[in-house]
Structure formats: C-alpha cells, structure tokens
VEXDREN-2710 file (C-alpha; in Angstrom, 1 decimal):
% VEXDREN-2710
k/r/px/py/pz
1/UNK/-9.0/54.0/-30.8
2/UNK/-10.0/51.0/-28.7
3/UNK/-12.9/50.2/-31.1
4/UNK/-10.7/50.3/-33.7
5/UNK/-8.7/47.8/-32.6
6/UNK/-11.5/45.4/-32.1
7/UNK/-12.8/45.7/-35.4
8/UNK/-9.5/44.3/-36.1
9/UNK/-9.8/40.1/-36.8
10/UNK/-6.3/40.1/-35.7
11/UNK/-6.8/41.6/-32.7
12/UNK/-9.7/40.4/-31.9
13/UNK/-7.7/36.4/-32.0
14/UNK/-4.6/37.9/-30.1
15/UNK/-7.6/38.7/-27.1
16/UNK/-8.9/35.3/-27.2
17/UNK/-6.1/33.5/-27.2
18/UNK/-4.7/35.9/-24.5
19/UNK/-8.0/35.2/-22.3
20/UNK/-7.5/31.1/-23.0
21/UNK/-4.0/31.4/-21.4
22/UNK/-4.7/33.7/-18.2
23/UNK/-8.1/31.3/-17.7
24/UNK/-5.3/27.9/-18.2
25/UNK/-2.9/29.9/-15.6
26/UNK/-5.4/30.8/-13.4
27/UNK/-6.4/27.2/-13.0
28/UNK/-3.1/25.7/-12.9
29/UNK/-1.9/28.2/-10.0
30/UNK/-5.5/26.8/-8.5
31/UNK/-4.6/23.3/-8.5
32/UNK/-1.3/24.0/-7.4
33/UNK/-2.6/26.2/-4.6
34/UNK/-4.2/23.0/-2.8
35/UNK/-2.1/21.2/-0.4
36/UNK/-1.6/17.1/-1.2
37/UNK/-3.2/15.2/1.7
38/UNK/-2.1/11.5/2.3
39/UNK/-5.3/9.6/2.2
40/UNK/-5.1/6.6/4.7
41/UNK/-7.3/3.5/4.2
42/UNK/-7.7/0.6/6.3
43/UNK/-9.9/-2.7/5.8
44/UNK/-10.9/-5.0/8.4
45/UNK/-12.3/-8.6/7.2
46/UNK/-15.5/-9.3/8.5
47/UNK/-16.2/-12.7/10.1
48/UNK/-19.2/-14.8/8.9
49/UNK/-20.8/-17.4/10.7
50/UNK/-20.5/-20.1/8.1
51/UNK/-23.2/-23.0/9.2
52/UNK/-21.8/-26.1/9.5
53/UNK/-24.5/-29.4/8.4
54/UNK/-24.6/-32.2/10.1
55/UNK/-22.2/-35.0/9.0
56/UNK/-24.0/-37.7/7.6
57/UNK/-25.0/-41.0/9.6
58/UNK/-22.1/-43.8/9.4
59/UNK/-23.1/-46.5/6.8
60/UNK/-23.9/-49.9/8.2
61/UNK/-22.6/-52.7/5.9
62/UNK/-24.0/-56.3/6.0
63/UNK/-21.2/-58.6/5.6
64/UNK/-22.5/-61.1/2.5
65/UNK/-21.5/-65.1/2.5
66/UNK/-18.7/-66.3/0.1
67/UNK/-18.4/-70.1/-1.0
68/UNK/-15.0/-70.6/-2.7
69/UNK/-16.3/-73.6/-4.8
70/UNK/-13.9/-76.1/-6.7
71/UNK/-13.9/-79.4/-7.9
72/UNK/-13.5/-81.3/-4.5
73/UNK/-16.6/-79.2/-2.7
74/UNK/-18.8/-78.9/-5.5
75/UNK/-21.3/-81.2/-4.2
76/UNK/-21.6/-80.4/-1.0
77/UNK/-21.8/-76.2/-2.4
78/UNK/-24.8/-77.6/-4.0
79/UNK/-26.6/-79.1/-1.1
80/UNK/-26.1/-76.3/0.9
81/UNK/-27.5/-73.9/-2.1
82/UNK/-30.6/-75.9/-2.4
83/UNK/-31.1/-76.1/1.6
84/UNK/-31.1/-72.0/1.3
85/UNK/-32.5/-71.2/-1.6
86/UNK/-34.9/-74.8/-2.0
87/UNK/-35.7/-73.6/-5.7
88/UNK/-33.5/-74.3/-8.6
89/UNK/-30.3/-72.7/-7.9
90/UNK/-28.5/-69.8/-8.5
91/UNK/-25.6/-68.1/-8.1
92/UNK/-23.4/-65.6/-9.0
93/UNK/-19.3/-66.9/-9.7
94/UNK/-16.0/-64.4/-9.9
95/UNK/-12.8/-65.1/-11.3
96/UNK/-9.6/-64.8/-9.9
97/UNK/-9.1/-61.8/-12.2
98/UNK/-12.4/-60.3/-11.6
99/UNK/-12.5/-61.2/-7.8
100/UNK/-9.1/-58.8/-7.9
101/UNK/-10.3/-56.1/-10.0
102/UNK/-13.4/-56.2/-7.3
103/UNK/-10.9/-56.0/-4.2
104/UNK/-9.4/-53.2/-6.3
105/UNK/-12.4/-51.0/-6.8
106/UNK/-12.9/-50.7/-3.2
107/UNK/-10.1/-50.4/-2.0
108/UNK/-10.1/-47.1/-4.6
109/UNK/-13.4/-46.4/-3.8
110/UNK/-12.3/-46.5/0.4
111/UNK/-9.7/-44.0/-0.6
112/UNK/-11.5/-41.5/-2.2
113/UNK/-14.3/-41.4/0.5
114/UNK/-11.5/-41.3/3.3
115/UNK/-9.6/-38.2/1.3
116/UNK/-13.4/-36.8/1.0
117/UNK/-13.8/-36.9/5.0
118/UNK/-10.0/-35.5/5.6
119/UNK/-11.6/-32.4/2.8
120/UNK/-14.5/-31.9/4.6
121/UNK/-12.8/-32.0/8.6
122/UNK/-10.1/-29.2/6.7
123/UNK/-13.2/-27.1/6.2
124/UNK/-15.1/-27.7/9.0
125/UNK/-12.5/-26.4/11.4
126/UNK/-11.3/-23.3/9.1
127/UNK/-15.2/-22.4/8.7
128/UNK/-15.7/-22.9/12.3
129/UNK/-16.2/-20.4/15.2
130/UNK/-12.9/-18.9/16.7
131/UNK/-12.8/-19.8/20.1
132/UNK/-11.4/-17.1/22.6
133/UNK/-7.9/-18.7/23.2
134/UNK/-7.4/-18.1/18.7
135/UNK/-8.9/-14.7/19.1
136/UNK/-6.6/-13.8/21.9
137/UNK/-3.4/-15.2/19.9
138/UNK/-4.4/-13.0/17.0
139/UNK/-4.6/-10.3/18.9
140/UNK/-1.4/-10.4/20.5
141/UNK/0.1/-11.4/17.1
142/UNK/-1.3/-8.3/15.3
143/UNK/0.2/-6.0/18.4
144/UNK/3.7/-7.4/17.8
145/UNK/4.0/-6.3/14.6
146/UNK/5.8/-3.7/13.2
147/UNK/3.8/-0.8/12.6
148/UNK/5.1/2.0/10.2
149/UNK/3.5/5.5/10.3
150/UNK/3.6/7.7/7.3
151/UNK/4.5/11.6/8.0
152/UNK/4.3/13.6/5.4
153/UNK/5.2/17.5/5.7
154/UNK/2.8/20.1/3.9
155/UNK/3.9/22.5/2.0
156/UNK/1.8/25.8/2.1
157/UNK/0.6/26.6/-0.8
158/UNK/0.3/29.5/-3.7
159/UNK/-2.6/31.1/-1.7
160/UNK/-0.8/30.5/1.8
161/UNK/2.2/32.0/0.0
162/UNK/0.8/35.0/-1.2
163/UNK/-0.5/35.6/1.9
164/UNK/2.1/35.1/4.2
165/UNK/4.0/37.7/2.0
166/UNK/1.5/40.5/2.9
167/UNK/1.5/38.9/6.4
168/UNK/5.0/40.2/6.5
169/UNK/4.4/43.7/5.1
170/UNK/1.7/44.4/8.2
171/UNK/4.1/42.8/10.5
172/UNK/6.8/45.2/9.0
173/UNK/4.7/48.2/9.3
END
C-alpha cells in the first residue's frame, strides 16, 4: 500500500513539501534555541610619536639706503650717486603710489607668515609628547565620568526548555 502511494505524483509533492517545512521548522526552533549575547566592544586610540622638524633659522634682513630725491636735493643725490657707484649712474625711483602699494605688499606678506608661525606652534604642541602632569589630568578625567553598565537577562532557551521540563519529571519521580 505504501508503494502505492509513492507512485502517486501527488503524493510524492505532498512528502516534499512536508520534508521542506519540518527541515524550515527544525532550523528556526535552532536559531531560536541560542541565547542572544551582548557583544561589548571597546577602542583605545593609540598614541604616535609624531616627529617634530626643526623650525627653520630666523631670516636676517639687510636694511637697504633710501634717497627721497626732489627738486631742491637733486644735485647733491647726484654727487653722492657718482661718489658710490663712480660709473654712470643708476638708480631705481618709486612713486608715491607704488612706494604704497610696496608698504602694502609687505605688510600682507608679514601677515601671512605670522598666521603661518601661529599654524605651525597650534600643531607643534597638539602633535607633541604628553607630559605626565596631561596624562595624569586625563586620567583623573576619564575616572570621573559616568559609567553605565549594560545587564541584560538571558532567557533559556528552546533546548534549555525542553530540558528543564524532563528535569522536572526525574525530580518528580
């Protein structure tokens, strides 16, 4: 009778599809079966000697010689040209305008190299070595905060279940 049934297409589907579902079940009650664990994760920078080059030498500036020259001192600009330079001379003239724009251009170019220095101090001292006295205040800072502990409760599970049941029964008996 039983082989009769399997020669059955019918049948033979309503098996198949009955084995899928206990083989699904059997895994869910599997999954369900292990407890959930809280998984705790902590992460500690790590400090890195960052080396710190040299700063560069201090620049030495000669101071030139300016002649204001006008109509009144021409001549004796001259003389004093052709006592320094005894060839034919030469020399270089600014305007008012461009004598400004000069003045201006370094006074911009002073403040971009003293915002460059106040950069590069920032980084030295936040790449540099932690002396003891930090180290110490970071350490009593990080013991003064609030820590918070997570408890979670486990439930036993299907397995544990089961056999607590029969635990029971013996106990009973």
């Amino acid at each position: 009778m039983i082989r009769s049934w399997f020669k059955n297409r019918l049948v033979k589907s309503y098996v198949g599809i009955l084995i899928c579902i206990f083989i699904i079940l059997f895994l869910m009650v599997g999954c369900a079966s292990t407890p959930v664990t809280e998984v705790l994760i902590k992460t500690k920078p790590i400090e890195i000697e960052i080396a710190q080059p040299e700063r560069p030498k201090e620049i030495k500036l000669e101071r030139p010689q300016w002649f204001v020259v006008n109509r009144s001192n021409l001549e004796e600009f001259l003389a004093e040209i052709e006592r320094i330079q005894s060839d034919d001379p030469v020399f270089f003239a600014f305007t008012p305008q461009d004598y400004e724009k000069m003045s201006y251009n370094l006074q911009e170019l002073r403040r971009y190299v003293l915002q460059q220095n106040e950069i590069i101090i920032y980084y030295e001292k936040m790449t540099a070595p932690k002396t003891t006295e930090e180290e110490s205040e970071e350490l009593r800072a990080e013991q003064l905060k609030e820590t918070t502990e997570i408890q979670t409760e486990e439930s036993p599970s299907f397995m544990g279940r089961v056999k607590g049941v029969f635990d029971r029964d013996e106990a009973e008996n």
